[in-house]
C-alpha positions in Angstrom: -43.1 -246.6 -179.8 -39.7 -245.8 -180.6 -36.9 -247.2 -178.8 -34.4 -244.6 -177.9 -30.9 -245.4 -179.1 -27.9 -246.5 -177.0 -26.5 -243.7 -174.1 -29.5 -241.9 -173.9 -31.1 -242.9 -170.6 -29.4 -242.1 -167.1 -25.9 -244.2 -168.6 -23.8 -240.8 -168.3 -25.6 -239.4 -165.5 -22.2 -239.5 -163.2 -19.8 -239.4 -165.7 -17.9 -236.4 -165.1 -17.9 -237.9 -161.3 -16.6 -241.2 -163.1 -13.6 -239.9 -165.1 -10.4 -241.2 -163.6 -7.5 -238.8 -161.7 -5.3 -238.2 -164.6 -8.3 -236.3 -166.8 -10.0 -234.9 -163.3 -6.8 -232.7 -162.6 -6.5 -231.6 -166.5 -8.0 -228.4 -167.3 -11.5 -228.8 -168.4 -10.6 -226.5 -171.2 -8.6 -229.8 -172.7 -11.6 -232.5 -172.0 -14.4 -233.2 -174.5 -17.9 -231.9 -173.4 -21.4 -232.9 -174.9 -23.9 -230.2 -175.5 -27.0 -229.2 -177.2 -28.0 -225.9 -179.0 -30.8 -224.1 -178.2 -31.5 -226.5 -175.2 -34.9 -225.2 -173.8 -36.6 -225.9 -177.1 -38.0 -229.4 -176.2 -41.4 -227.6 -175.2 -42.9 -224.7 -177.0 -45.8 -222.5 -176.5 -48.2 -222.9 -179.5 -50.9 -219.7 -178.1 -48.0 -217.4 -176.5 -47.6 -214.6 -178.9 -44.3 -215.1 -181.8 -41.5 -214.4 -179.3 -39.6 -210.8 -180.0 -36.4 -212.9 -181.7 -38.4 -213.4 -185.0 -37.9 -211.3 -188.3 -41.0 -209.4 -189.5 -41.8 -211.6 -192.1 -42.2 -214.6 -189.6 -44.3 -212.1 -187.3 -46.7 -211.3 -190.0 -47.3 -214.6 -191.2 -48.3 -215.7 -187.9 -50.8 -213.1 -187.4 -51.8 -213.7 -190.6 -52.1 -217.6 -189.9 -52.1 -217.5 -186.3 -52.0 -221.1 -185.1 -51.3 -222.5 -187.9 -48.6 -221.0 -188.5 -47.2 -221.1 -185.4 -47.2 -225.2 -185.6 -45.6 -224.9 -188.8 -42.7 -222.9 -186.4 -42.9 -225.4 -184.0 -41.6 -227.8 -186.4 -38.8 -225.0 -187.2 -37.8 -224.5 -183.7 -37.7 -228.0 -182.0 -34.5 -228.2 -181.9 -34.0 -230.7 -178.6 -36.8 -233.7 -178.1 -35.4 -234.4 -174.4 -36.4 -232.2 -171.5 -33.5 -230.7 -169.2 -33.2 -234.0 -166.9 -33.3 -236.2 -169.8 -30.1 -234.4 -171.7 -28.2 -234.5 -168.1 -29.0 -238.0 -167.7 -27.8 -238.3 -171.1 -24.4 -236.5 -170.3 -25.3 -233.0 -171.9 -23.2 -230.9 -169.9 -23.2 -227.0 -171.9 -26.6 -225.6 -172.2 -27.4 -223.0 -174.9 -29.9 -220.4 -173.8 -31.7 -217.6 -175.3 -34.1 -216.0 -173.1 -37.2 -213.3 -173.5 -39.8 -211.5 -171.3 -43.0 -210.9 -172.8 -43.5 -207.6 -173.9 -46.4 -206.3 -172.7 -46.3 -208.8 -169.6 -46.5 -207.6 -165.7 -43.7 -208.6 -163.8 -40.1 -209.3 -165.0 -40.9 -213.4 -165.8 -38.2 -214.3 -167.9 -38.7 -217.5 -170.4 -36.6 -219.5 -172.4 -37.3 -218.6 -176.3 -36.2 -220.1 -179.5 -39.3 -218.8 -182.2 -41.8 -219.1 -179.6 -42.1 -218.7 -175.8 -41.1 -221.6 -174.1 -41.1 -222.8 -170.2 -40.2 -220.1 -167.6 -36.7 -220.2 -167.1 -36.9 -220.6 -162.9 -38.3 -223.9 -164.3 -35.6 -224.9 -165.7 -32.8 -224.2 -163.9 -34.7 -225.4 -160.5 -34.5 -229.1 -162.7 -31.3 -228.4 -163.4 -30.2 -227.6 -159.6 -32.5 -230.8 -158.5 -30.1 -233.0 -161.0 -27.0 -231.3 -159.3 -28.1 -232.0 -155.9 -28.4 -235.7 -156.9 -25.1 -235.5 -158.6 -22.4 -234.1 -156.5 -19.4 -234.5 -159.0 -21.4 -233.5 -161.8 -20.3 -229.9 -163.5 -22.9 -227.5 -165.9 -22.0 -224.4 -168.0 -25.1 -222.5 -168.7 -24.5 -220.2 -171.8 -26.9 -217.0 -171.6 -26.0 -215.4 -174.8 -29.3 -214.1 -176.8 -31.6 -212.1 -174.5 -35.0 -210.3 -175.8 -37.2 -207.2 -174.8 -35.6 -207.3 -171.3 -34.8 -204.0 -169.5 -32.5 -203.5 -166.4 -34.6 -204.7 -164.3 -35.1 -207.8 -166.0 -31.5 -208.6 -165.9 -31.2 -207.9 -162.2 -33.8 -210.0 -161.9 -32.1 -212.9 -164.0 -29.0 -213.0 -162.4 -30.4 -212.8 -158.8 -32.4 -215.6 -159.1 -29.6 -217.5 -160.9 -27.7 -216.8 -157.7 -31.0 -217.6 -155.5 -31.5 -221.4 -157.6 -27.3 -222.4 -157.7 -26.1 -220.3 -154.2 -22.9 -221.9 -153.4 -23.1 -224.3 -156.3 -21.7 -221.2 -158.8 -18.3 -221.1 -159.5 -16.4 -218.0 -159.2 -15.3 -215.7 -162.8 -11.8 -217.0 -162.6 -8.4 -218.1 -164.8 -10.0 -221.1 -167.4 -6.5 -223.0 -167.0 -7.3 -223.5 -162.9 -10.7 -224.7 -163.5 -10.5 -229.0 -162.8 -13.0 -231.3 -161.8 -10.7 -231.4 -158.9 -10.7 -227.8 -158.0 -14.3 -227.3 -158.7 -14.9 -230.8 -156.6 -13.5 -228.9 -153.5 -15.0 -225.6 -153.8 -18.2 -227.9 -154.0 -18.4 -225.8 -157.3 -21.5 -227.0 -160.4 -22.3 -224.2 -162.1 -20.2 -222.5 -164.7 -22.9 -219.4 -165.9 -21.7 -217.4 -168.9 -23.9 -214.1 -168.7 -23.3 -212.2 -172.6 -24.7 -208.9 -171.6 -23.0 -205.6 -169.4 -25.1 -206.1 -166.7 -23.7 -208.6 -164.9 -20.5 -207.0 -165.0 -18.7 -207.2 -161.5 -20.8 -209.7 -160.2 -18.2 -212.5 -159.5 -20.4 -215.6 -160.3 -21.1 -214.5 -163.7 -18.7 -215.2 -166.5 -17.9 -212.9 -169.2 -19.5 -214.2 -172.7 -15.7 -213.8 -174.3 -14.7 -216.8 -171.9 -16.5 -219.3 -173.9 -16.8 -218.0 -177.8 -19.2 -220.6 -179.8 -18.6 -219.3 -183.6 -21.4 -220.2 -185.8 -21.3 -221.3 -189.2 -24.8 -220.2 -190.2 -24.6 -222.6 -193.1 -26.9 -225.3 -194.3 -23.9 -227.6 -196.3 -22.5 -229.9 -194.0 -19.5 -230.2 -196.1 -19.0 -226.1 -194.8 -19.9 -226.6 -191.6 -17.0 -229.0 -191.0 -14.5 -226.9 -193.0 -15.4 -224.0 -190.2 -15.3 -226.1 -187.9 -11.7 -227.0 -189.0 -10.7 -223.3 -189.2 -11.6 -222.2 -185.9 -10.3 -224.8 -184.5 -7.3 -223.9 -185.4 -8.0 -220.4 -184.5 -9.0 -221.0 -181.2 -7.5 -219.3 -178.3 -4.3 -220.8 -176.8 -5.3 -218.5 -173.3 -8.1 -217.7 -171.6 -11.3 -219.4 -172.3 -13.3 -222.7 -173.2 -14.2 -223.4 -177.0 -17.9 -224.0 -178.4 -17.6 -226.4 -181.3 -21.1 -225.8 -182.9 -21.6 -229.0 -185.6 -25.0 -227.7 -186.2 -26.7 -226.8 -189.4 -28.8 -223.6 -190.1 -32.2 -223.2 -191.6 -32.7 -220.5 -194.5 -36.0 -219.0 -195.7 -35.8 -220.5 -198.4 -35.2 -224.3 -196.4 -38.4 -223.5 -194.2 -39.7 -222.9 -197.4 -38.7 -226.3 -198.9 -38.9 -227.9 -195.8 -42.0 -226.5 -194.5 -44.5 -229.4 -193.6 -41.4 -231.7 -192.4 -39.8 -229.6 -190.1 -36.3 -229.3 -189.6 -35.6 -232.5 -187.9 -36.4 -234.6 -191.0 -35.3 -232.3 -193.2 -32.5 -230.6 -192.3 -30.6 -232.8 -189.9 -31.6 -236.4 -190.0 -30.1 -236.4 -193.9 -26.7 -234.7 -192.5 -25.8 -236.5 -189.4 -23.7 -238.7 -190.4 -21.8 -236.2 -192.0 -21.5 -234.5 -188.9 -21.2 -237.1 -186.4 -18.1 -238.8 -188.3 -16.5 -236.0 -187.9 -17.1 -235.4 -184.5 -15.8 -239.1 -184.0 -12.7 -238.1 -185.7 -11.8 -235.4 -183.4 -9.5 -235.1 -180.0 -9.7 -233.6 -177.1 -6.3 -231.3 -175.7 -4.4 -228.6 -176.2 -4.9 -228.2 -179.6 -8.7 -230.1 -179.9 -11.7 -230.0 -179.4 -13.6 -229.0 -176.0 -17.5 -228.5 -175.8 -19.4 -229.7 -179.1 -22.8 -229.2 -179.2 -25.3 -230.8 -181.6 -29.1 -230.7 -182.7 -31.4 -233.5 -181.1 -29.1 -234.9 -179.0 -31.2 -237.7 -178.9 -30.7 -239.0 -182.1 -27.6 -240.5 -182.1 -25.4 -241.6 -179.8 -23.8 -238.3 -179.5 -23.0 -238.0 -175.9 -21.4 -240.9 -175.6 -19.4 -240.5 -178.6 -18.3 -237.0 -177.1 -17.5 -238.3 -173.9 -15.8 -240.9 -174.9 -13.0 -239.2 -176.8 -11.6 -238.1 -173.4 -10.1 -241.5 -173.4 -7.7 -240.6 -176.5 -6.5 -238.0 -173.5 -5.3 -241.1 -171.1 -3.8 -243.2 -173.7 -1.7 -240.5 -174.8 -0.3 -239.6 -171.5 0.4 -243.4 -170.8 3.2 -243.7 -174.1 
């Protein structure tokens, strides 16, 4: 039995709740935000069909191998260990979501997809709403930014129960610089929902995609992953929206290929982390830093309580 390393557990559960005045009234634009990528990955269906976000090759080898093949994906597509409660009791606080209906399927069920189909996403957002209503000062963004063989009516569908599960918990589409723990503390205000997609257009609880932009280095070198990350740092917007700092490596073909039988977590990021994780130790949260970082398996380091704990480099700096 492994023993789970140090800040994973309920430690962070309150800590937005627990930050003090100074960094509750800042813009959280300027505070330092744990999150995973591809967070509704901890639990994949092996027998669901290969979802519709797969390349052709991928889709004919699983027919080909059926489910065999589909547990060699499993390996590839496990990108999060910890279930939805677990990564908020852990502090995760920016969700990454890609969801899918199932072609073919009756009914506009919508499910969370990375590779395969995974839980429904009702599911998951009624655990993430149960976690909220336990934790009053606690704030969420939910990023829906890949969607999958869904119609208009499936988005309709989406966003309505989005409003059904968070009701008055949703934040208003409104200027980034106003949104504080303080202000979204009064308005009794948990849910930030980023909707990437023309149909939630003019529906004022859904946030344009362009408010939070998450560039993606779609490399499998860590030493180019943090030079990006460097670069669009820089870049990033002075106005306007959050920043997605994605310290995440990407698989190739031709690393499945290596890789295959040990699955990315061995292979691809247990070797680069702490690459990665020193430099997200090195960074600072403000005007000119860093703002939601997300990682793969948050659970194995101590990453969201690194994360969170760069805020404090925000109150020694305003006490000189």
């Amino acid at each position: 039995m492994k023993t789970r390393p140090a800040g994973i557990g309920n430690v962070h559960a309150d800590w937005m709740g627990s930050l003090p005045s100074k960094l509750s009234a800042m813009p959280l634009k300027h505070l330092a935000v744990p999150g995973s990528h591809d967070s509704f990955t901890f639990w994949v269906d092996v027998h669901a069909p290969v979802g519709p976000d797969q390349k052709v090759y991928v889709k004919y080898l699983a027919t080909m191998f059926s489910v065999l093949a589909k547990k060699v994906m499993v390996r590839w597509s496990m990108t999060q260990n910890l279930t939805f409660k677990e990564q908020l009791d852990a502090g995760i606080r920016y969700f990454d979501l890609r969801v899918s209906a199932k072609p073919g399927e009756l009914g506009n069920e919508i499910y969370f997809i990375h590779g395969l189909f995974g839980h429904k996403v009702r599911d998951g957002l009624l655990e993430i709403s149960s976690f909220l209503g336990r934790h009053r000062k606690e704030v969420v963004f939910l990023d829906f930014n890949h969607y999958y063989a869904m119609e208009a009516e499936h988005h309709v569908y989406l966003i309505s129960m989005l409003q059904e599960v968070f009701g008055s918990k949703l934040c208003n589409n409104c200027a980034v610089e106003n949104v504080t723990l303080d202000y979204l503390w009064e308005k009794k205000y948990q849910v930030i929902v980023f909707y990437h997609h023309p149909s939630a257009q003019g529906v004022p609880v859904m946030w344009p995609g362009n408010k939070i932009p998450a560039p993606w280095a779609n490399t499998t070198e860590p030493i180019k992953l943090i030079e990006f990350l460097e670069t669009t740092l820089k870049e990033r917007d002075k106005q306007g929206s959050f920043h997605v700092s994605q310290a995440i490596l990407t698989p190739t073909v031709n690393t499945v290929a290596k890789g295959l039988l040990w699955g990315l977590r061995s292979y691809l990021v247990e070797r680069n982390l702490p690459t990665i994780m020193s430099w997200v130790e090195a960074q600072k949260p403000g005007v000119d830093g860093v703002n939601i970082i997300t990682s793969d398996f948050v659970d194995l380091t101590d990453f969201a309580n690194i994360v969170i704990k760069l805020n404090n480099l925000l109150l020694s700096e305003q006490n000189h």
